[in-house]
N, CA and C atoms as an extended XYZ file, in Angstrom:
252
Properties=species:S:1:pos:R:3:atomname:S:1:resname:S:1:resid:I:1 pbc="F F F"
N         0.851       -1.173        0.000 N   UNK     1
C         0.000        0.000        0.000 CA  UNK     1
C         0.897        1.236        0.000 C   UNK     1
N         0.371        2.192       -0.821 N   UNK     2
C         1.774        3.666       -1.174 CA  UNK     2
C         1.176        4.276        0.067 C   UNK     2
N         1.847        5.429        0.096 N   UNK     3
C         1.315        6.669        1.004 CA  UNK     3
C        -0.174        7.135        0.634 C   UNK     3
N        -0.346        7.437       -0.637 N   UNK     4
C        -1.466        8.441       -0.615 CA  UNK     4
C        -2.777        7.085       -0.682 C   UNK     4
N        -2.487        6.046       -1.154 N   UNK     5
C        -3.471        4.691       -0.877 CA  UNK     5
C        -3.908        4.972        0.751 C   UNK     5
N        -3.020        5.042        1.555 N   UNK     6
C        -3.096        5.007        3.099 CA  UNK     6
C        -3.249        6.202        3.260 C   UNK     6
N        -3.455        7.405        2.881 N   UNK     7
C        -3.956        8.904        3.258 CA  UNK     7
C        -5.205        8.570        2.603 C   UNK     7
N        -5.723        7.978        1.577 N   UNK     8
C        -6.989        7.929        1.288 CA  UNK     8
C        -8.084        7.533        2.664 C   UNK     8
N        -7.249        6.252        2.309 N   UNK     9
C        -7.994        5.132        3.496 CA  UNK     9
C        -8.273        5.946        4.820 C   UNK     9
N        -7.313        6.424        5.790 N   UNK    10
C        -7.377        7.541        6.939 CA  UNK    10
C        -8.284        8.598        6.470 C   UNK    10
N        -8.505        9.036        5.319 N   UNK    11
C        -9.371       10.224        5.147 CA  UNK    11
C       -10.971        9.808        5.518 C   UNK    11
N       -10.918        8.894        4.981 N   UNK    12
C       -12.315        7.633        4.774 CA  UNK    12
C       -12.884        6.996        6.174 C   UNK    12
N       -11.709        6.726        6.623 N   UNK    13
C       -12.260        6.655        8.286 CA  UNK    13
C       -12.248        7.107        9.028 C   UNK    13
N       -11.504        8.612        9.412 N   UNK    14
C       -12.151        9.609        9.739 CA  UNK    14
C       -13.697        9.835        9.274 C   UNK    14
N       -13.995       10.108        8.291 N   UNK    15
C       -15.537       10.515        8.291 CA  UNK    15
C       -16.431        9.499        8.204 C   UNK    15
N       -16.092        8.273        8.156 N   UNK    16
C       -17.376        6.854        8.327 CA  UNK    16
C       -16.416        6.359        9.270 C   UNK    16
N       -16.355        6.570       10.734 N   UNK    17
C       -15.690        5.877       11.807 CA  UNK    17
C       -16.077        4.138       11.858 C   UNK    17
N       -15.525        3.085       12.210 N   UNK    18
C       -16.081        1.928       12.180 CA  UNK    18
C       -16.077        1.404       11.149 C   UNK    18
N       -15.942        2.091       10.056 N   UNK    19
C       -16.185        1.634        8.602 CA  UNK    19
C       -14.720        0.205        8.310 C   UNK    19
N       -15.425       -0.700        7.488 N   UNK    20
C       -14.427       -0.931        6.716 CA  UNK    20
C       -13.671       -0.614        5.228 C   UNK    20
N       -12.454       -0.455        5.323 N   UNK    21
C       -12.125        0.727        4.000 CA  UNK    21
C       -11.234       -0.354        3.155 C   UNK    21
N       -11.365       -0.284        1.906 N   UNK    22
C       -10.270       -1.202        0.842 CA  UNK    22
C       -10.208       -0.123       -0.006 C   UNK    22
N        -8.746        0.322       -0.111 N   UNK    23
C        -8.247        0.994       -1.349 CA  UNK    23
C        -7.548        0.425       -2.262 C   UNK    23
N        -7.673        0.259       -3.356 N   UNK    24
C        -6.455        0.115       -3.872 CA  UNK    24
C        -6.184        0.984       -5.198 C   UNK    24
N        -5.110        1.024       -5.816 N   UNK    25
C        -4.227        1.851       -6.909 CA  UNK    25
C        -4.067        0.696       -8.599 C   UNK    25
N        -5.390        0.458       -9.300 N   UNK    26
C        -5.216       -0.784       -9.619 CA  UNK    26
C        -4.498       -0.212      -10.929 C   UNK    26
N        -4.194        0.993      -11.055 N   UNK    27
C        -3.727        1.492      -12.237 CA  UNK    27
C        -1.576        1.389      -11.896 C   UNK    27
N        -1.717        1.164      -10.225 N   UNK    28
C        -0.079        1.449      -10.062 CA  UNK    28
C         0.584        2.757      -10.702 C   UNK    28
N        -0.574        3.997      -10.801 N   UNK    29
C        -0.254        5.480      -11.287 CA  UNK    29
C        -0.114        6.238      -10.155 C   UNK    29
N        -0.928        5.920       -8.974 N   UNK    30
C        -0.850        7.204       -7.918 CA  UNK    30
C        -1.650        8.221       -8.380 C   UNK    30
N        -2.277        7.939       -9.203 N   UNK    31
C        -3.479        9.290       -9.427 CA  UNK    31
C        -4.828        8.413       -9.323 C   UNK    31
N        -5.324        6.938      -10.177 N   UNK    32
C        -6.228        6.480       -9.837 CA  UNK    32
C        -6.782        5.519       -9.151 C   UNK    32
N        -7.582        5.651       -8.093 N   UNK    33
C        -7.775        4.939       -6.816 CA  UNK    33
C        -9.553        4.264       -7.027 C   UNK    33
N        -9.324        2.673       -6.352 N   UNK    34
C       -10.532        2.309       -6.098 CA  UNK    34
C       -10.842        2.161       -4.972 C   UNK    34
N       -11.827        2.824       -4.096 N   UNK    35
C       -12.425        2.679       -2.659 CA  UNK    35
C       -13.692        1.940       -2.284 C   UNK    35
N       -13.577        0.848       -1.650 N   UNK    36
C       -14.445        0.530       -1.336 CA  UNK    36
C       -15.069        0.428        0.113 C   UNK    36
N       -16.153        0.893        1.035 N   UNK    37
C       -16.233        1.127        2.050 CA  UNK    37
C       -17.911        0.514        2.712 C   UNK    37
N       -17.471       -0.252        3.691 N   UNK    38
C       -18.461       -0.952        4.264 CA  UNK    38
C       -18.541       -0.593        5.519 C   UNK    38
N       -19.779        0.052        5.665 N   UNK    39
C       -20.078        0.535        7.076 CA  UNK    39
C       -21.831        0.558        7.381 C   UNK    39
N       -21.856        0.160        8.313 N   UNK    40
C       -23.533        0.018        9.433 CA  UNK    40
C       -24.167        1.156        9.257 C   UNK    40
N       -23.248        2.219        9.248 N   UNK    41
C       -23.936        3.678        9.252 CA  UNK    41
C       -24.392        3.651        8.117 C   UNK    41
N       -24.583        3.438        7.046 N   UNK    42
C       -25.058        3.743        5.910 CA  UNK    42
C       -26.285        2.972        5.355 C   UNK    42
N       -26.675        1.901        6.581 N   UNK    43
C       -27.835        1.199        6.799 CA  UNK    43
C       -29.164        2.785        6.482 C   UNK    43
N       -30.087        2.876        5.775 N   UNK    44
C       -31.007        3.340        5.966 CA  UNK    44
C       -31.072        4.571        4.750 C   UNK    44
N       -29.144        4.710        4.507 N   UNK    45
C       -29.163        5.464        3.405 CA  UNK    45
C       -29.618        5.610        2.463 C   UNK    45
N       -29.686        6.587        1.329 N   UNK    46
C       -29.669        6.282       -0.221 CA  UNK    46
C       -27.758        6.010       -1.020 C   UNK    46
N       -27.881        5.259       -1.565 N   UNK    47
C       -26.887        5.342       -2.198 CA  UNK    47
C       -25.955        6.691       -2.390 C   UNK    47
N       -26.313        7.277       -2.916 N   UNK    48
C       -26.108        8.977       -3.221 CA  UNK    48
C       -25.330        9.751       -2.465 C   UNK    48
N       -26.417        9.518       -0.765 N   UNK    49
C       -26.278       10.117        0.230 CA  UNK    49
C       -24.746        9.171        0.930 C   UNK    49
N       -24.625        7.597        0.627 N   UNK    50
C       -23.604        7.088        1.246 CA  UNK    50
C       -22.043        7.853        0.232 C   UNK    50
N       -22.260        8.235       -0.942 N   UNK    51
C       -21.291        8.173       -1.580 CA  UNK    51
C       -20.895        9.767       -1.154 C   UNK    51
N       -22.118       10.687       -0.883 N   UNK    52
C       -21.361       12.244       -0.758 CA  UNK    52
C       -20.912       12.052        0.864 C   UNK    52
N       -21.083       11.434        1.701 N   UNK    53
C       -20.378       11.375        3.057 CA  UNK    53
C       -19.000       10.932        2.272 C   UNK    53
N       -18.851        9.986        2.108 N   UNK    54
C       -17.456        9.400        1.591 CA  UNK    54
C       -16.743       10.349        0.466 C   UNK    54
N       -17.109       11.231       -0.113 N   UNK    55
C       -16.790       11.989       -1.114 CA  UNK    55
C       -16.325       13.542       -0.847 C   UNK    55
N       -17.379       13.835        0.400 N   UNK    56
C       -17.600       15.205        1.281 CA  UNK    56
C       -16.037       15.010        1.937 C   UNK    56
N       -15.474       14.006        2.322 N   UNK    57
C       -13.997       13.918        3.095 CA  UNK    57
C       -12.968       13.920        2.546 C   UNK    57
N       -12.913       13.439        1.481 N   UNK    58
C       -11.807       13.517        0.435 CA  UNK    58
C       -11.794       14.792       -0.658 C   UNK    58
N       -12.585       15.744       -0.678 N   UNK    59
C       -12.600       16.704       -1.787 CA  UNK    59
C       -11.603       17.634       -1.719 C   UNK    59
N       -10.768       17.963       -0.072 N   UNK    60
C        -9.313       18.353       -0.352 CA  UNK    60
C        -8.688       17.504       -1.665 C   UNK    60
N        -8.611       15.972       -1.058 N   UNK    61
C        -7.291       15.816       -1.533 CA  UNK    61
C        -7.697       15.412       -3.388 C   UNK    61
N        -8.670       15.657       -3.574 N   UNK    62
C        -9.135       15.680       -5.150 CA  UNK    62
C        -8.235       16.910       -5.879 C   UNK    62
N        -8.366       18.149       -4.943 N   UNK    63
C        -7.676       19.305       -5.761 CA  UNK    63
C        -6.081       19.175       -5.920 C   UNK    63
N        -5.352       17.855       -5.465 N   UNK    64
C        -4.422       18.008       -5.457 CA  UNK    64
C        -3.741       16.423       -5.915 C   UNK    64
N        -3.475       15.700       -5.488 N   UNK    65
C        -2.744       14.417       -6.055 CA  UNK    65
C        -3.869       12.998       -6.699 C   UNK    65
N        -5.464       13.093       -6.287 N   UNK    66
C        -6.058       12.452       -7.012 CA  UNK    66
C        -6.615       12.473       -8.091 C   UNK    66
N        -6.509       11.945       -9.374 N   UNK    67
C        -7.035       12.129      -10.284 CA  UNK    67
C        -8.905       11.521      -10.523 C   UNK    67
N        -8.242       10.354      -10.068 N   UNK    68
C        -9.674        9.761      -10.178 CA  UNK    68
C       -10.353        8.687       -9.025 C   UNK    68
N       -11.180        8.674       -8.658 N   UNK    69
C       -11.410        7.638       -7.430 CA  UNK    69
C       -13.411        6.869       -7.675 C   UNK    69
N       -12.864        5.507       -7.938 N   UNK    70
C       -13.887        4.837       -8.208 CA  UNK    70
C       -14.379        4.007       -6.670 C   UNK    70
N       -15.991        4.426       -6.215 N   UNK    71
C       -16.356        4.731       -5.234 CA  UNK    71
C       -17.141        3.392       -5.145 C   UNK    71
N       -17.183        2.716       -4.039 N   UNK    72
C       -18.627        1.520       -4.236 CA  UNK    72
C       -18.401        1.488       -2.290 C   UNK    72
N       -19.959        1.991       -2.165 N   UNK    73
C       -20.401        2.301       -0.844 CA  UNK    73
C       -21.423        0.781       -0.149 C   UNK    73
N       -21.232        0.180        0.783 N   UNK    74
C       -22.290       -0.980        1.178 CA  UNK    74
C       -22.292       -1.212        2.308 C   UNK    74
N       -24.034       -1.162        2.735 N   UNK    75
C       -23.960       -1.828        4.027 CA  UNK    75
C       -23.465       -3.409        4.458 C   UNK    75
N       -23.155       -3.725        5.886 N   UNK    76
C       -22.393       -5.445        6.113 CA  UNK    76
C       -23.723       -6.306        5.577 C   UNK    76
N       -24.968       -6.236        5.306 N   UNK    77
C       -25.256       -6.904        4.770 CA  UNK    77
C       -25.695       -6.811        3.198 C   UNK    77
N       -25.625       -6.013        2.494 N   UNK    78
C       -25.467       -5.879        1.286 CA  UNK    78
C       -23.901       -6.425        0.771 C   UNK    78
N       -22.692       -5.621        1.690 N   UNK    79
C       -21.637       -6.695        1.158 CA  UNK    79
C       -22.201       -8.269        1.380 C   UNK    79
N       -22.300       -8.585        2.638 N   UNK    80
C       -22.210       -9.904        2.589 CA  UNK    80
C       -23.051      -10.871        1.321 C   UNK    80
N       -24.362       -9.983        0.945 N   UNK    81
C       -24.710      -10.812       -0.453 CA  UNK    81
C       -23.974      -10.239       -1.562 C   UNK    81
N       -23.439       -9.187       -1.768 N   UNK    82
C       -22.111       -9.380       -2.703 CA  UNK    82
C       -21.462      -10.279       -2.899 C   UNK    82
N       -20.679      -10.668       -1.661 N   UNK    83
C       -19.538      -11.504       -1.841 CA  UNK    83
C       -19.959      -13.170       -2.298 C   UNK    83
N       -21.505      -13.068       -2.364 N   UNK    84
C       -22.191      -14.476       -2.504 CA  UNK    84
C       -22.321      -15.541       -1.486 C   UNK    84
């Protein structure tokens, strides 16, 4: 995991505390990042609303070393029928 992979991730759990966070860099560029974040709190949400909490925390670091960040927000039981 680089630095700014792990400044993502810390940005992310700061604002969804409890959350579970997976970043990764699948481009190996350092500009484009995939986040994925599973947290309880987002039980009751709209989609929308889970992605601008997660989006609302990182919009510093958008103006500056991220180019692009592909977002997929889920509650533990929506992951868990994800994962099948």
């Amino acid at each position: 995991m680089n630095d700014l992979t792990k400044q993502i991730e810390e940005i992310i759990l700061a604002a969804v505390p409890g959350a579970q966070v997976i970043v990764r860099d699948p481009m190996n560029d350092g500009a484009q990042f995939e986040a994925t974040v599973i947290s309880e709190s987002f039980v009751g949400m709209s989609l929308v609303s889970q992605h601008r909490q997660v989006m609302k925390s990182l919009k510093e670091a958008f103006s500056g070393d991220i180019h692009a960040l592909a977002l997929k927000t889920y509650t533990p039981e929506k992951w868990a029928s994800a994962q099948g």
